[in-house]
C-alpha positions as CSV (number, residue, x, y, z in Angstrom):
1,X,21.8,30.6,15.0
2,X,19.6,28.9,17.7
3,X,17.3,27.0,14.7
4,X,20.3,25.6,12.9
5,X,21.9,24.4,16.3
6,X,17.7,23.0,16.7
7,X,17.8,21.3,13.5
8,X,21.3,19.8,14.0
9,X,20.6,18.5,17.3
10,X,17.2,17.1,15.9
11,X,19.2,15.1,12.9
12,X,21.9,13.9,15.2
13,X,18.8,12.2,17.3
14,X,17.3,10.9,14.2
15,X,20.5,9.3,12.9
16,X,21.2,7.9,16.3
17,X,18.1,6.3,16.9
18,X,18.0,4.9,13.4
19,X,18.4,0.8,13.3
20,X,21.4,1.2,10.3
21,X,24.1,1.2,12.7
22,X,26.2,3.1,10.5
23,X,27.5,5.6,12.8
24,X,27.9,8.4,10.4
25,X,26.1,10.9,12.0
26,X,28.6,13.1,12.0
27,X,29.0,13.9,8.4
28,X,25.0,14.9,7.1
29,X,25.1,16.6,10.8
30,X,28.2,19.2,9.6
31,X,27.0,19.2,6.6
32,X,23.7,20.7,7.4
33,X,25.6,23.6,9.4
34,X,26.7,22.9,12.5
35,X,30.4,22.2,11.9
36,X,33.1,24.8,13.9
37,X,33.1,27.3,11.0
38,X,29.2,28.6,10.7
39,X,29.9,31.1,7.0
40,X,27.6,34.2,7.8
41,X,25.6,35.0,5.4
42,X,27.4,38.8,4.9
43,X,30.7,36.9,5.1
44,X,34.2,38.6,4.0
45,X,37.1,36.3,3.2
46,X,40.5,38.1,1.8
47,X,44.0,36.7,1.5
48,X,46.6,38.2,3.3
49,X,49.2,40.0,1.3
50,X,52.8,38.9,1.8
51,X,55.9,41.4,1.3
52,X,59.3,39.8,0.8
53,X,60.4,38.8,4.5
54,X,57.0,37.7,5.3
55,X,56.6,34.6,3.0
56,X,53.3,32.6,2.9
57,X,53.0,29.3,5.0
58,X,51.9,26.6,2.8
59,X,50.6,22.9,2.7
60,X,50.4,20.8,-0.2
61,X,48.2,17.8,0.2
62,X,48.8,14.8,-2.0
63,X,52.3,16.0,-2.6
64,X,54.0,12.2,-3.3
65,X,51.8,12.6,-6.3
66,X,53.5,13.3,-9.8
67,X,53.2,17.0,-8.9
68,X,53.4,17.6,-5.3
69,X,57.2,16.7,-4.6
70,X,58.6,19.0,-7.5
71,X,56.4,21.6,-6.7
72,X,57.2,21.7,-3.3
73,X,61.4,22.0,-4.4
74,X,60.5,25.3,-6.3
75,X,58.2,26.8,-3.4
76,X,61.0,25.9,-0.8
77,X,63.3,27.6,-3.1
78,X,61.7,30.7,-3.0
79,X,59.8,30.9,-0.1
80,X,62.4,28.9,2.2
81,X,62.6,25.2,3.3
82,X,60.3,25.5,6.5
83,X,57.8,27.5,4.9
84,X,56.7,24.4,3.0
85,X,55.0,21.6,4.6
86,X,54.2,18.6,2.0
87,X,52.0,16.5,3.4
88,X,50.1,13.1,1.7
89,X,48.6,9.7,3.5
90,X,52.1,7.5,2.1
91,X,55.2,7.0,3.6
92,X,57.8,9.1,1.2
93,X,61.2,7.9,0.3
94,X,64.0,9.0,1.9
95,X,65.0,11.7,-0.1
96,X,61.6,13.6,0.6
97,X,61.4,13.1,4.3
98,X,64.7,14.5,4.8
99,X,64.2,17.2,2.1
100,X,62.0,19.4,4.1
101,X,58.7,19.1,6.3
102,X,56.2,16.1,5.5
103,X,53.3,15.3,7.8
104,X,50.6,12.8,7.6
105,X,47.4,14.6,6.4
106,X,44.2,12.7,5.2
107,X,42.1,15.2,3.2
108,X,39.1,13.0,4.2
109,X,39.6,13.5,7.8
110,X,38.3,17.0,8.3
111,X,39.2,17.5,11.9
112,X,42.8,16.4,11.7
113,X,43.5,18.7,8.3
114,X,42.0,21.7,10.0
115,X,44.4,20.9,12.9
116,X,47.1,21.0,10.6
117,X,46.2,24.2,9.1
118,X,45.7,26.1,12.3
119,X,48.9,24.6,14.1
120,X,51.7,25.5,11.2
121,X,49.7,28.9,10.6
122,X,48.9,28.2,6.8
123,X,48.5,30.8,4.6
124,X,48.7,29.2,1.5
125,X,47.1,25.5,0.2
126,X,47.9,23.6,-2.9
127,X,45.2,20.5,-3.2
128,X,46.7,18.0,-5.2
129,X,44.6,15.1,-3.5
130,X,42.9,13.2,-6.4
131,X,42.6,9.8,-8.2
132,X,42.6,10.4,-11.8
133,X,41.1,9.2,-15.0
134,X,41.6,5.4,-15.8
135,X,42.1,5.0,-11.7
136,X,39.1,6.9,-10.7
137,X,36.9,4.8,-13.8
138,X,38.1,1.7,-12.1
139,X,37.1,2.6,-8.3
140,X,33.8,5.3,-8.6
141,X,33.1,5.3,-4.6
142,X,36.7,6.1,-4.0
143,X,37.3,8.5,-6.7
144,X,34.1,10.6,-5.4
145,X,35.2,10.4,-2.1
146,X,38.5,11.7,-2.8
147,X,38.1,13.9,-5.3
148,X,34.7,15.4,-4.0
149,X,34.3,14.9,-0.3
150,X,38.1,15.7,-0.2
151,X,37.4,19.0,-1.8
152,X,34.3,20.1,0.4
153,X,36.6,19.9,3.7
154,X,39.9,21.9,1.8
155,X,37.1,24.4,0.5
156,X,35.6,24.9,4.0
157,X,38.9,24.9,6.0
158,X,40.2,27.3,3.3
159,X,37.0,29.7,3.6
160,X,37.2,29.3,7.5
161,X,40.9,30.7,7.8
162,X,41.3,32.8,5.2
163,X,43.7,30.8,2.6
164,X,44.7,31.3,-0.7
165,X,43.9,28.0,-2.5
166,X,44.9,26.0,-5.5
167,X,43.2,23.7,-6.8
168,X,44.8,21.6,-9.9
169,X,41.7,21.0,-13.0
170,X,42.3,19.4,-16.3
171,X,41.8,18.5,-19.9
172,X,39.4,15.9,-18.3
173,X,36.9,18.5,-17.4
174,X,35.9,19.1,-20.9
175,X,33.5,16.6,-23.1
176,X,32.7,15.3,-26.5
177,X,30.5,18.1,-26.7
178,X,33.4,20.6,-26.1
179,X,34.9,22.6,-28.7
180,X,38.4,20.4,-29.2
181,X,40.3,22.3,-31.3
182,X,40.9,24.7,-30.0
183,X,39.3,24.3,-26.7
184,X,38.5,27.9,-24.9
185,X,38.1,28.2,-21.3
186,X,34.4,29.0,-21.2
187,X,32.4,26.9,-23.2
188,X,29.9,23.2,-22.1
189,X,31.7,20.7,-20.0
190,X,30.5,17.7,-19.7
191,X,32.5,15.1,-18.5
192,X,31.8,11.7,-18.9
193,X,34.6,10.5,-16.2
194,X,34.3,11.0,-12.8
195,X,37.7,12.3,-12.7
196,X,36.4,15.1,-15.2
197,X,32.6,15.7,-13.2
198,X,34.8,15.8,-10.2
199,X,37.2,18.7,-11.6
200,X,33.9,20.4,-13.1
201,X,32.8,20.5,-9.9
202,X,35.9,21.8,-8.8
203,X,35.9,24.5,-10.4
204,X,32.2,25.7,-9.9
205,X,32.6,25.5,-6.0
206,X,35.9,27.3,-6.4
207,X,34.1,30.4,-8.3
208,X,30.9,30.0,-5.6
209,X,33.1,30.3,-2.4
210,X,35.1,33.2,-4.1
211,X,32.1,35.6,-5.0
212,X,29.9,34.1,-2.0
213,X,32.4,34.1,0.6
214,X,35.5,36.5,-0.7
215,X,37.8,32.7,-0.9
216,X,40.7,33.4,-3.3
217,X,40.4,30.2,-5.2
218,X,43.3,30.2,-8.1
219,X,42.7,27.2,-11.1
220,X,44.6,25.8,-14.0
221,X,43.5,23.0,-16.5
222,X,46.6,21.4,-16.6
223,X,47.0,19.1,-20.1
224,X,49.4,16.1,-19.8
225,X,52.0,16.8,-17.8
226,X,55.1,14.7,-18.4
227,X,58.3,14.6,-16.2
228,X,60.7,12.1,-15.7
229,X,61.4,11.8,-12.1
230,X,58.1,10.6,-11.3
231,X,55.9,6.8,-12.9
232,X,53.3,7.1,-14.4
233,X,50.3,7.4,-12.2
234,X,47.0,5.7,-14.0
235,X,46.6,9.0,-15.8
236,X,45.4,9.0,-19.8
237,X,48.5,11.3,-21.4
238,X,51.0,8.7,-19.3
239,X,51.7,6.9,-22.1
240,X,53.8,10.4,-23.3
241,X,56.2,9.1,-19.8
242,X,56.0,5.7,-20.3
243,X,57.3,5.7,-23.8
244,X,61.0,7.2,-22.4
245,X,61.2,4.4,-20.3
246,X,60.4,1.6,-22.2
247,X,62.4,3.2,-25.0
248,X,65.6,3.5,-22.5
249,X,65.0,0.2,-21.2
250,X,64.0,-2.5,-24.5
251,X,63.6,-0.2,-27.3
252,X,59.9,-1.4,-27.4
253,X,56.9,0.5,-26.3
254,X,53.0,-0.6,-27.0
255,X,50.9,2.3,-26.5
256,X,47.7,2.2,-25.5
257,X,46.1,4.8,-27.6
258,X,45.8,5.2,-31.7
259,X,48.8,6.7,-33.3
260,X,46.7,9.8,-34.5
261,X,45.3,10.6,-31.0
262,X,46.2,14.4,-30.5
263,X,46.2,15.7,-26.7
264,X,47.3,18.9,-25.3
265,X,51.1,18.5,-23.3
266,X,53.2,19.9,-20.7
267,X,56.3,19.5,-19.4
268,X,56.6,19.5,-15.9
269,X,59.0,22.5,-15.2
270,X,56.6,24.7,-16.9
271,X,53.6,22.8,-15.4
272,X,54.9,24.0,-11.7
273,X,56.2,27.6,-13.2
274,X,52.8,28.6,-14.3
275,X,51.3,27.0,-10.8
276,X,53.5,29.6,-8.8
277,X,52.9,32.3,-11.2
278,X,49.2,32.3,-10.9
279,X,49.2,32.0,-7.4
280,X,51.7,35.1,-7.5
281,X,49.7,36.8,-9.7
282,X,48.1,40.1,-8.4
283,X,44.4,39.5,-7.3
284,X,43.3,42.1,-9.5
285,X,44.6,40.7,-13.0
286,X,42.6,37.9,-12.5
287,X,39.8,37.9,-14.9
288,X,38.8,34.4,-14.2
289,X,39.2,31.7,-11.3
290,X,39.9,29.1,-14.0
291,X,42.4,29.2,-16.4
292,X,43.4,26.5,-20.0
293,X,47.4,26.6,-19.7
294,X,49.4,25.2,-22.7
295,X,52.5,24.6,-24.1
296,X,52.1,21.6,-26.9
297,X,50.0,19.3,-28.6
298,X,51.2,15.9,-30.5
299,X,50.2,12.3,-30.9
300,X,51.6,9.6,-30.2
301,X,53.1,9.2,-33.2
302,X,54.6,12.4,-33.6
303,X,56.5,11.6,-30.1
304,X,57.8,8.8,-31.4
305,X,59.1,10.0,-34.5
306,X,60.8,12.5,-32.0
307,X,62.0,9.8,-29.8
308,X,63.2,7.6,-32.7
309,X,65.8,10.6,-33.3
310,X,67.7,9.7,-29.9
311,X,66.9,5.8,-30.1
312,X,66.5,4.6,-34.0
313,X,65.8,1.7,-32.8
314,X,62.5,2.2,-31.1
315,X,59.4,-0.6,-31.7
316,X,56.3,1.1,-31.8
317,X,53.6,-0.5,-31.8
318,X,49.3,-0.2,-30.8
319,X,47.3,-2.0,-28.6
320,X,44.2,-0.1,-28.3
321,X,42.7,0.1,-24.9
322,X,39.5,1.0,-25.7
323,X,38.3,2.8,-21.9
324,X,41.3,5.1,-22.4
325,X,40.8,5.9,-26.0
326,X,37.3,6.7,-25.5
327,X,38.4,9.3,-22.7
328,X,41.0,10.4,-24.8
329,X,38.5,10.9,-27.4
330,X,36.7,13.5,-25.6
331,X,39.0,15.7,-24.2
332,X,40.5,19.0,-26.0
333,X,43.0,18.6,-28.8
334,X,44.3,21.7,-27.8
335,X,43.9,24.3,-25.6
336,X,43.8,28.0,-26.3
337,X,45.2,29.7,-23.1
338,X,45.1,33.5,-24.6
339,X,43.9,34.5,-21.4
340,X,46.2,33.5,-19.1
341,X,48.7,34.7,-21.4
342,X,46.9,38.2,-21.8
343,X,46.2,38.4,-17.4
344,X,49.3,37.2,-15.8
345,X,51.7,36.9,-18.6
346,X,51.6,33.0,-19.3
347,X,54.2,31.6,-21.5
348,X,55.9,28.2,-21.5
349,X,59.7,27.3,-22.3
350,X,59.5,24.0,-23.9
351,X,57.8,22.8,-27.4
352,X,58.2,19.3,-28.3
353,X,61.8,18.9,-28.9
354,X,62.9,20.3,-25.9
355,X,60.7,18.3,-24.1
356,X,62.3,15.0,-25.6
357,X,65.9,16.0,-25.2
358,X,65.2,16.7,-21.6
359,X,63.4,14.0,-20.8
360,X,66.7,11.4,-22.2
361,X,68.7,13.7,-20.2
362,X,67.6,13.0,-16.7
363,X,66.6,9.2,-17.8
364,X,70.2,8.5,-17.9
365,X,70.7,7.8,-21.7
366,X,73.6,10.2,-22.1
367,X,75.5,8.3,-24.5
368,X,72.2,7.4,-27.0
369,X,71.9,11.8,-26.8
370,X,75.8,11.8,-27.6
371,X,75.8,9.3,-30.6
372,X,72.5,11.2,-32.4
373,X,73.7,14.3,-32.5
């Protein structure tokens, strides 16, 4: 491709010679198409097929998220402890590091994550990498860089070595000019955080590299996910983990949202059960690249009528924060998630109730369980 290799070397001057002094010449000069991976234009990607004693090889980026650490127990469960390598720019605690392989891995560093993938033979990549909704609101230019330019390097380095990818979207990818209730998976999306335009685009670069290149890009909107070994991360639904907490801890909890504010939920076991099921699922029941998943939908004070049943106590009260209502406002009240239940057999374990009694469980509030029932 002697006139791409002409026009990179042409920009690289250009950028070199200009009197910024930025030094960024290497990023619009791989971006025009003369990174190591050049995608031919009659390109064939496919994902390699794995019996049971040959497991996939897989990388999880931005695993000390609220997702990654979890998900990586399950995958080493089934797929063994050194077949999983979680990986995130953090140190981890104790527990984690010990628990299995973590390695330093900067999604924006393109060079150093395709090292990774090549040296521990990956096969399979979960990108968990993102800032999300009232963190990415507050800080735009990192948010995009994260969430988009972190995205363009897992997409080509997936592409380039034949990966099957996963790539986490949202109820934040929908808009106030979405359906909301019920919410399908194909209708307008138009996000108005860049946590949601980011996850649009997600998804539509997902699809492109699958029918342009053969990638086997797998996606679920996930809806709140709650669990209770991990804070609360900046995210809209965190209020539904922050009230077992608070509740546990002084019986008071001031939520941010109105009391009548219905979101789609999840809890976090079935959150990482549908994540390995998809990814498991056989290429050709897939309809779609994206899938809604669901399991419930309440509002805040439904939970805490639920909660109130373990701690009678419990002082609810509202203080409106009107950046995270507004988003709230325009995503999905619930999700219909007929397809994935028709393709790959979707179907969740825990409703509402279960959700609460588990969640006291593994907070430690044994005895406040014991003296309701």
């Amino acid at each position: 491709m002697p006139i791409v290799r002409n026009l990179g070397r042409a920009a690289s001057q250009l950028l070199q010679s200009s009197g910024c002094g930025c030094g960024l010449s290497l990023v619009p000069v791989r971006a025009i198409g003369v990174s190591p991976r050049q995608v031919a234009s009659d390109a064939s990607f496919h994902s390699v097929t794995f019996s049971e004693s040959d497991h996939p090889r897989v990388l999880i980026t931005g695993g000390l998220g609220q997702l990654g650490v979890g998900l990586a127990k399950l995958l080493r469960k089934r797929f063994g402890k050194n077949n999983v390598i979680l990986s995130d720019i953090r140190k981890p605690a104790d527990n984690v590091f010990y628990s299995g392989p973590f390695i330093f891995a900067d999604i924006l560093d393109y060079k150093n994550l395709r090292e990774i993938v090549v040296n521990n033979r990956i096969t399979w990549l979960f990108h968990y990498s993102a800032l999300l909704s009232a963190v990415g609101e507050a800080n735009v230019p990192l948010a995009r860089a994260v969430n988009i330019t972190g995205l363009h390097n897992v997409l080509d380095i997936a592409a380039e070595h034949n990966l099957r990818l996963f790539v986490p979207s949202t109820i934040g990818a929908f808009g106030p000019t979405s359906p909301r209730d019920p919410t399908p998976d194909l209708c307008i999306q138009r996000p108005r955080t860049i946590y949601g335009v980011s996850k649009v685009h997600a998804e539509l670069m997902g699809e492109y590299y699958h029918y342009r290149y053969g990638l086997d890009f797998r996606c679920l909107r996930y809806p709140g996910i709650i669990s209770a070994d991990s804070q609360p991360g900046g995210g809209t639904t965190d209020y539904a983990v922050q009230i077992f907490h608070d509740a546990i801890k002084t019986g008071k909890f001031k939520c941010y949202l109105r009391p009548d504010t219905r979101l789609p939920m999840m809890y976090i076991d079935d959150c990482l059960k549908a994540t390995l099921e998809v990814m498991e699922a056989p290429a050709e029941a897939l309809t779609m690249r994206t899938y809604n998943i669901s399991a419930m939908s309440f509002t805040p004070e439904e939970l805490a009528q639920e909660v109130q049943k373990y701690v009678p106590e419990l002082q609810m009260t509202y203080n409106v924060d009107q950046v995270r209502q507004a988003i709230a406002d325009s995503w999905p009240m619930n999700f219909d998630d007929s397809n994935a239940r028709r393709d790959w057999g979707w179907k969740h374990d825990y409703d509402l109730p279960e959700l609460v009694t588990t969640m006291f469980s593994y907070l430690g509030s044994d005895s406040r369980i014991a003296q309701a029932n």
